[in-house]
Legacy VTK file of the C-alpha trace (Angstrom):
# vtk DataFile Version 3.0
C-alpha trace
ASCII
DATASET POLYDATA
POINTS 49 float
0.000 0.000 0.000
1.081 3.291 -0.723
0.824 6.518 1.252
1.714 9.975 0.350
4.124 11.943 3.176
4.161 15.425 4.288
7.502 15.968 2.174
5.809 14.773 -1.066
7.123 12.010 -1.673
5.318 8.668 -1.349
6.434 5.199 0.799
5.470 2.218 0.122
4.345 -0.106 3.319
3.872 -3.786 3.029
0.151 -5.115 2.540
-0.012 -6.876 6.342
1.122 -5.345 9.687
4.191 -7.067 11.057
3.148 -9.257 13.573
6.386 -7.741 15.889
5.220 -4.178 16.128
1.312 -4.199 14.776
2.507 -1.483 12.609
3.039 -1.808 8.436
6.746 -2.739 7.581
8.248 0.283 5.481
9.005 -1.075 2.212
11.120 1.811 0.433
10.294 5.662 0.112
9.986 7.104 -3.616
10.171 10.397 -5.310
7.033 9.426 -7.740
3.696 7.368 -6.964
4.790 5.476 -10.435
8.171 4.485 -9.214
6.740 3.512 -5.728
4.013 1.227 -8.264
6.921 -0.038 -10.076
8.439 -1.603 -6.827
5.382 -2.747 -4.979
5.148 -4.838 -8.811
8.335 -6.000 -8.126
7.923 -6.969 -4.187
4.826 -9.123 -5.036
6.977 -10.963 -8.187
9.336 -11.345 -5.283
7.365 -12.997 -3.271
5.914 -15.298 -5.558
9.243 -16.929 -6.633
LINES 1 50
49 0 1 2 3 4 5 6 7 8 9 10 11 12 13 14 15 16 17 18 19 20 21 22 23 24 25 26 27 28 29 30 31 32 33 34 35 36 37 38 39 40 41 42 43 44 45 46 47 48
């Protein structure tokens, strides 16, 4: 999932809360919503293989 921050930019946080801390596990912080797309793509290909 992807949220936009205060500075613009937009992180990308995993699709679950981590089980340690209840909270969503930061997954990488992007310049553009595409780019933060592009690598959520990529993290679910990831996880797949």
């Amino acid at each position: 999932m992807i949220r936009k921050l205060k500075s613009g930019k937009y992180r990308l946080y995993s699709r679950k809360p981590d089980a340690e801390t209840g909270k969503r596990r930061n997954l990488g912080t992007f310049d553009t919503r595409a780019a933060a797309e592009k690598h959520e793509r990529e993290v679910q290909y990831f996880k797949r293989h």
